[in-house]
Structure formats: structure tokens, C-alpha cells
One Martini backbone bead per residue (centre of mass of N, CA, C, O) as a GRO file, in nm:
protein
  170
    1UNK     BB    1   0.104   0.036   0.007
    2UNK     BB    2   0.026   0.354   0.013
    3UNK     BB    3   0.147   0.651   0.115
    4UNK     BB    4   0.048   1.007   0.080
    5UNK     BB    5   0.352   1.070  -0.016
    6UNK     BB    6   0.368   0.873  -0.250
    7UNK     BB    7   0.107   0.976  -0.395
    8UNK     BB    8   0.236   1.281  -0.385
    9UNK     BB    9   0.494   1.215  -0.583
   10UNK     BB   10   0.345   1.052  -0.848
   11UNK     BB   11   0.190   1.298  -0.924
   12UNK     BB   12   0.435   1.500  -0.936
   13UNK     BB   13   0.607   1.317  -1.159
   14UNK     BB   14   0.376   1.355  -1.411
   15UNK     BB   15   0.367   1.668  -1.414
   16UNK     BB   16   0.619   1.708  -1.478
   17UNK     BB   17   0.639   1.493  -1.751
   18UNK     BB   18   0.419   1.667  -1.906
   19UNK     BB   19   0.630   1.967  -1.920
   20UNK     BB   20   0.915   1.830  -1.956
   21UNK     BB   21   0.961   1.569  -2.139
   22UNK     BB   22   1.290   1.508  -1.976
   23UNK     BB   23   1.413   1.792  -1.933
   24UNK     BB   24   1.580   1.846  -1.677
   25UNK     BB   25   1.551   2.162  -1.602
   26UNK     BB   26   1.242   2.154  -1.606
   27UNK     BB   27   1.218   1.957  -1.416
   28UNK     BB   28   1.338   2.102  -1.161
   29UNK     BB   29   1.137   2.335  -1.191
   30UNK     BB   30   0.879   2.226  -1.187
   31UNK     BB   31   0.907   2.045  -0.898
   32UNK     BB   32   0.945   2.320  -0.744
   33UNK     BB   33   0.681   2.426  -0.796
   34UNK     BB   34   0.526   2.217  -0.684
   35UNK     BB   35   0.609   2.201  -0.391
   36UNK     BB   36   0.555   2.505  -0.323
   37UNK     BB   37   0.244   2.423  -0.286
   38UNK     BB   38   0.307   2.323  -0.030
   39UNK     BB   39   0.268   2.218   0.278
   40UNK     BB   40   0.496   2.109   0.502
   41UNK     BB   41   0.377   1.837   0.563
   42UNK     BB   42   0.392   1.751   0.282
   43UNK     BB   43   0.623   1.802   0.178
   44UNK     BB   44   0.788   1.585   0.428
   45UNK     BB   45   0.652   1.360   0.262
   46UNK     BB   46   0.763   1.333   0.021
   47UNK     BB   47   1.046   1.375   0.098
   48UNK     BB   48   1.027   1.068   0.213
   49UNK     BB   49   0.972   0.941  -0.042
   50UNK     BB   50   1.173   0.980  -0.207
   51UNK     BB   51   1.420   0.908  -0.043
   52UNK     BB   52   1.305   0.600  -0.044
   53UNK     BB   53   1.307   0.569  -0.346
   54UNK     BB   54   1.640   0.627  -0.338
   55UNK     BB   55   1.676   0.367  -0.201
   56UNK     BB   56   1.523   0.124  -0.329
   57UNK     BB   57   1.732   0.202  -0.597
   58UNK     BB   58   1.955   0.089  -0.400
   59UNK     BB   59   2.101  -0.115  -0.650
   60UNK     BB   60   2.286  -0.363  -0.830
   61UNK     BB   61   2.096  -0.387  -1.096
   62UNK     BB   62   2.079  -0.133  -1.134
   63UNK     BB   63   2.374  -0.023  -1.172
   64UNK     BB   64   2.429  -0.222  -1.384
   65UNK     BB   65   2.217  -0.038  -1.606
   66UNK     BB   66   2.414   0.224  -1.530
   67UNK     BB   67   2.658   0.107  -1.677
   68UNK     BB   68   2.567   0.039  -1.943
   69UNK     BB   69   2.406   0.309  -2.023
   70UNK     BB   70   2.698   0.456  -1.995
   71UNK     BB   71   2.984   0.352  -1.940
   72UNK     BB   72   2.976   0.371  -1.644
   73UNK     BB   73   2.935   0.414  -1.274
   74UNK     BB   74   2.923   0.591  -1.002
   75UNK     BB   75   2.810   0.708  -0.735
   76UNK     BB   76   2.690   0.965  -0.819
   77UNK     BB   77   2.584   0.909  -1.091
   78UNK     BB   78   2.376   0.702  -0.924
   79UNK     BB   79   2.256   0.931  -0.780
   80UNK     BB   80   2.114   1.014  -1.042
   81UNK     BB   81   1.971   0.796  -1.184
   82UNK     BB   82   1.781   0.750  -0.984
   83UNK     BB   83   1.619   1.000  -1.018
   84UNK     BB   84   1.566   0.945  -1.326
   85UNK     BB   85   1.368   0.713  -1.264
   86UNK     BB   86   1.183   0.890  -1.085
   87UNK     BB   87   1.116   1.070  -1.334
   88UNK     BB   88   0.976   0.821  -1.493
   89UNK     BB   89   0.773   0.690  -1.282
   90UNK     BB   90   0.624   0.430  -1.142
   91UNK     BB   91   0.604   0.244  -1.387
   92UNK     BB   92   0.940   0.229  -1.433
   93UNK     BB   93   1.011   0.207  -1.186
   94UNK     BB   94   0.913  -0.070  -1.049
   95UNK     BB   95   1.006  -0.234  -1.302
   96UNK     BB   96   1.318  -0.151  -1.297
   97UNK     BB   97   1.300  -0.324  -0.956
   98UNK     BB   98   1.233  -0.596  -1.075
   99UNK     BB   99   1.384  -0.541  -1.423
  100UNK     BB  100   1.604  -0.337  -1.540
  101UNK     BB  101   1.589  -0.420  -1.864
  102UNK     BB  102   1.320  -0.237  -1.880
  103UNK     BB  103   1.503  -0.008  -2.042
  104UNK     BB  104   1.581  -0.084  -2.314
  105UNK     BB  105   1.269   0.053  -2.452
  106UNK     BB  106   1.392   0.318  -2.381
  107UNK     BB  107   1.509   0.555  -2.584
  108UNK     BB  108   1.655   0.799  -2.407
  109UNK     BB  109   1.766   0.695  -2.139
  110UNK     BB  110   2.056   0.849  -2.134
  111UNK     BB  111   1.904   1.125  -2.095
  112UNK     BB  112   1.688   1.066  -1.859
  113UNK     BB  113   1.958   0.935  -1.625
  114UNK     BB  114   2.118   1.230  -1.551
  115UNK     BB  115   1.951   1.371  -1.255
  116UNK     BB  116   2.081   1.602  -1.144
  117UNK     BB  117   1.926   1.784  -0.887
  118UNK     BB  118   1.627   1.654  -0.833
  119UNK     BB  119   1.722   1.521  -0.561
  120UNK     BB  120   1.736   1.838  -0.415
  121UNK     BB  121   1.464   1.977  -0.398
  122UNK     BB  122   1.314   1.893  -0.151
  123UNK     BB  123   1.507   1.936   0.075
  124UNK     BB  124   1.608   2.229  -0.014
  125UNK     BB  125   1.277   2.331   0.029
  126UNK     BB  126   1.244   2.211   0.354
  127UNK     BB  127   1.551   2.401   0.445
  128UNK     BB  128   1.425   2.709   0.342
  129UNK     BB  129   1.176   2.701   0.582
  130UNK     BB  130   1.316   2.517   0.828
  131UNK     BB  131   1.314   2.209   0.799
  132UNK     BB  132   1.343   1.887   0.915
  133UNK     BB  133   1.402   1.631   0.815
  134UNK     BB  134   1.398   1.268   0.891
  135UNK     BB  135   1.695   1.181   0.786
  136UNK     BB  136   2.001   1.102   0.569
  137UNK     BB  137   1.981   0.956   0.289
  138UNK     BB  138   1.982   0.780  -0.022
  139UNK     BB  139   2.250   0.551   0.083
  140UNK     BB  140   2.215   0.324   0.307
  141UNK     BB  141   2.473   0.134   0.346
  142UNK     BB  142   2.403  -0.092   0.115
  143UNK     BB  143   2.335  -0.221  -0.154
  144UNK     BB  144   2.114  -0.455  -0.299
  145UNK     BB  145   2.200  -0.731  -0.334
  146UNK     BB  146   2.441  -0.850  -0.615
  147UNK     BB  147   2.724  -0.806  -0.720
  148UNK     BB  148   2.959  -0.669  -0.952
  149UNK     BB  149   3.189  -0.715  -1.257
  150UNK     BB  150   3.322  -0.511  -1.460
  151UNK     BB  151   3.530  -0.714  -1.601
  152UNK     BB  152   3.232  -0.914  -1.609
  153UNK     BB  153   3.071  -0.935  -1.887
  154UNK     BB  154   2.956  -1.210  -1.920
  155UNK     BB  155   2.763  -1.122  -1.675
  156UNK     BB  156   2.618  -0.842  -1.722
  157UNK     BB  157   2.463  -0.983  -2.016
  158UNK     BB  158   2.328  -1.171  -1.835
  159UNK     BB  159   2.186  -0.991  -1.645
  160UNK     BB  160   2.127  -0.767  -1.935
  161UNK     BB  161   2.097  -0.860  -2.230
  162UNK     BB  162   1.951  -0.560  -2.346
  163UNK     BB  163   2.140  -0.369  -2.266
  164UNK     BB  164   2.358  -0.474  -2.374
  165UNK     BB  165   2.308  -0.491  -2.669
  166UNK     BB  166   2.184  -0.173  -2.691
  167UNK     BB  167   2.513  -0.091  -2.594
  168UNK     BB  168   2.799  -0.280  -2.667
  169UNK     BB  169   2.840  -0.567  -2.511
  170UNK     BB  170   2.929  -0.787  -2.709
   0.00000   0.00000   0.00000
């Protein structure tokens, strides 16, 4: 079950991509105009269910998924990348999280998960107002799943083998 701060995250997330149509700027600037509209109560909300999202999204097959994607991925990388599947809504991420490999049917992939700031938003502008959101960031622990070796393509291939094929990891 979704609570409601999650439900007004992907309904935030849908407006976003509405107006946005994948280009950064405007997404950052868009989420940013949507928080603006909420009261703090909500913001609060949001921004935990975002961190939340951004949590559950660090996970070694999406990791693998943003390495194939992009010809290398290191930390920050992977923490952009996941606010871009974030970015991507509701039915894409949860897709993404269940079988990384359904990225490669995004024609333009590349281009819409390397969403730098777009992470920082919420955050940011629950500190601006003074709010003290709860927790502590994105990337909690170690990411979930099995590790992989970027040296062993031959298993990466195997791991996500649609994303190999269509980005020449063959």
C-alpha cells in the first residue's frame, strides 16, 4: 500500500514529466514549482517518500543497469541515475526495480537518468523553509542485492542482456 506522501510524490512525478518531457532543467524547475504549492506538512511528506524512493533504488541490478547505460557508472553517477528513474514515474520505476533489463526499451535512456539536482529539491526546499526533514540520505547502507564485476562482462551480459545487446556490450 502507498501512504500518502508517496501518492503525492508520483502524482508530483507525472506533472513533472507532463510539462517536462524529460529535459533536466525543466524537470528541476517544475518539481520545484510543484513542492512550492505544498504546505510543509506535505513537503515533509514528499521529501520522505522521494529519500524513500531513492533508497529503494539503490540496488546492485539497477547499478549494473546504469553501468551498461552509460559505459561506467560510479557513485554520484548512480546517485543521479536514480532520481532519472524516479523521474521516469511510478510505472517505470517499480518496473526498473523488479527487472532493471525494462530500460532498454526507453529510446532516449541516456538522456533522462543522469538527473543531477533534480535529487536535491525536495530537500532543499524543506530546508529553506526551515524544516528539518527526518533521516539522513539517499544511499543508506550498502545497495541491496548481488555485487557484480565490471570486469566480467560476459556476467553483466548475462545480468541484463537487452541492455547489453542495445548499448554494443556485446
Amino acid at each position: 500500500m502507498t501512504g500518502s506522501g508517496e501518492t503525492l510524490l508520483w502524482a508530483i512525478v507525472d506533472r513533472v514529466r507532463a510539462v517536462a518531457d524529460g529535459e533536466l532543467e525543466a524537470s528541476v524547475a517544475a518539481f520545484r514549482a510543484e513542492l512550492q504549492l505544498l504546505d510543509d506538512p506535505a513537503l515533509l511528506e514528499v521529501e520522505a517518500a522521494f529519500r524513500g524512493a531513492m533508497q529503494r533504488a539503490y540496488h546492485y541490478d539497477l547499478w549494473a543497469a546504469a553501468y551498461l547505460i552509460h559505459g561506467g557508472c560510479g557513485d554520484d553517477a548512480f546517485w543521479d541515475f536514480r532520481a532519472g528513474v524516479i523521474a521516469l514515474g511510478q510505472e517505470v520505476f517499480e518496473a526498473a526495480l523488479a527487472n532493471p533489463d525494462v530500460l532498454a526499451v526507453i529510446e532516449d535512456i541516456e538522456d533522462r537518468t543522469l538527473f543531477e539536482g533534480f535529487q536535491y529539491v525536495p530537500r532543499k526546499l524543506a530546508e529553506a523553509r526551515g524544516l528539518t526533514p527526518a533521516g539522513s540520505g539517499h544511499s543508506s547502507g550498502t545497495p541491496g542485492g548481488t555485487p557484480w564485476d565490471d570486469e566480467d562482462v560476459a556476467a553483466l551480459k548475462a545480468r541484463l542482456p537487452r541492455l547489453a545487446a542495445r548499448f554494443d556490450w556485446l
